[in-house]
N, C-alpha and C positions, 0 to 999 in steps of 0.2 A: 365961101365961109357963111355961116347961116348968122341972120341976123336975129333970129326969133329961133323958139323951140318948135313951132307947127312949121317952119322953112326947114329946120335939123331932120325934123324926122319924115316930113313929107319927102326930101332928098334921098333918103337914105331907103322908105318904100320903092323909089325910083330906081332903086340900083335892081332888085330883085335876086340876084345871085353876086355872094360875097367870095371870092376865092381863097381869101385869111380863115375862113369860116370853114371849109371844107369838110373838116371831122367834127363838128360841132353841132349839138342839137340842146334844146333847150327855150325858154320861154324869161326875158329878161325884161323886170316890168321897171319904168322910170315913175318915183314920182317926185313932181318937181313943184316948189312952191310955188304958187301960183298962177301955177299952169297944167296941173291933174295929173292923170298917172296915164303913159305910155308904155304899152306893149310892142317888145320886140321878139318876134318868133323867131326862133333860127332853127334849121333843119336841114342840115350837110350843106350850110352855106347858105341857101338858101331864104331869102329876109321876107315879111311880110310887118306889115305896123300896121295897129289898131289900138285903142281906144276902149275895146268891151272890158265886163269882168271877168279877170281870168285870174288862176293861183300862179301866181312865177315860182319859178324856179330857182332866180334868183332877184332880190329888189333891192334896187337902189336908189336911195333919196338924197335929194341936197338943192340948195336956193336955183333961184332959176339964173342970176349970176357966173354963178359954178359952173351950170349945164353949158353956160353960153360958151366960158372964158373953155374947158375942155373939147367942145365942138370947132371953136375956132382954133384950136390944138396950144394957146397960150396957157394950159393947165394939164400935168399927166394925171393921169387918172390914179395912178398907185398913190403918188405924192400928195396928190387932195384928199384921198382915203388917211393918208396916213397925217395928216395936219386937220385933221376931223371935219374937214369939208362936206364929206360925201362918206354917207352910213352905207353899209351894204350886208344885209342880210341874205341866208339861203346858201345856196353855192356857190361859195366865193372866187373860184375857176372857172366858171361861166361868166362872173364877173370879170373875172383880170380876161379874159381872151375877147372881152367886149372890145376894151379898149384899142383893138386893132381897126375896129371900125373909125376909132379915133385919128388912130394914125394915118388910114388911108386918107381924108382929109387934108391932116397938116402935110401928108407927103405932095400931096398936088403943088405948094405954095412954099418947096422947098428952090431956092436956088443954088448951082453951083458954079465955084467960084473957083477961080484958076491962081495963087498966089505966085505960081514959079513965072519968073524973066526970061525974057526969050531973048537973047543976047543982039 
C-alpha cells in the first residue's frame, strides 16, 4: 500500500508490463494537488511513469488525499469521479480502464474467508 504518491507511482513504474492493460494504449497524466502532474504511458500493457511535459490522452485531477485513499484501494475510482472527488477530462475509457491498475493493488490485500462449519 503506498504511503506517499512518489511510493504509488514509483511502484507501479516497477511493474513494467501490466496484463489488465494488454489492449490498452494511451498516455494518462495525474495531476494531483500538491504533488504535480504524473504521467502514465501505457502501450499494450506495458507501464512507463514520468514526470516530463506531455499532452495526455486522458487527465485526471483530484487532492492528493483521493489519490492516496484510491491507491490504497479504500476509494473506487468510478464512485469518487461520481461524488466529484476526481475530475477527468479527455478519454474517459482510458480513464475507467486505469482503474484496474487500482484494483491490482487492493486485490493483493484481499482475504478469504471460509464462513461454512465443518461438522
Amino acid at each position: 500500500m503506498p504511503n506517499s504518491v512518489p511510493e504509488f507511482f514509483n511502484t507501479l513504474a516497477t511493474r513494467h508490463y501490466e496484463p489488465l492493460l494488454h489492449s490498452v494504449s494511451g498516455t494518462v497524466q495525474w495531476n494531483i494537488e500538491g504533488e504535480g502532474k504524473w504521467n502514465v504511458i501505457i502501450d499494450k500493457g506495458a507501464i512507463t511513469v514520468d514526470r516530463n511535459a506531455a499532452v495526455p490522452d486522458s487527465l485526471m485531477s483530484c487532492s492528493k488525499d483521493v489519490f492516496l485513499a484510491l491507491g490504497k484501494g479504500a476509494q473506487n475510482p468510478l464512485s469518487t469521479f461520481l461524488q466529484g472527488k476526481l475530475a477527468i477530462d479527455g478519454n474517459i475509457g482510458l480513464a475507467l480502464v486505469f482503474q484496474r491498475i487500482f484494483q491490482k493493488e487492493t486485490d493483493k490485500n484481499k482475504t478469504v474467508t471460509n464462513s461454512r462449519r465443518i461438522p
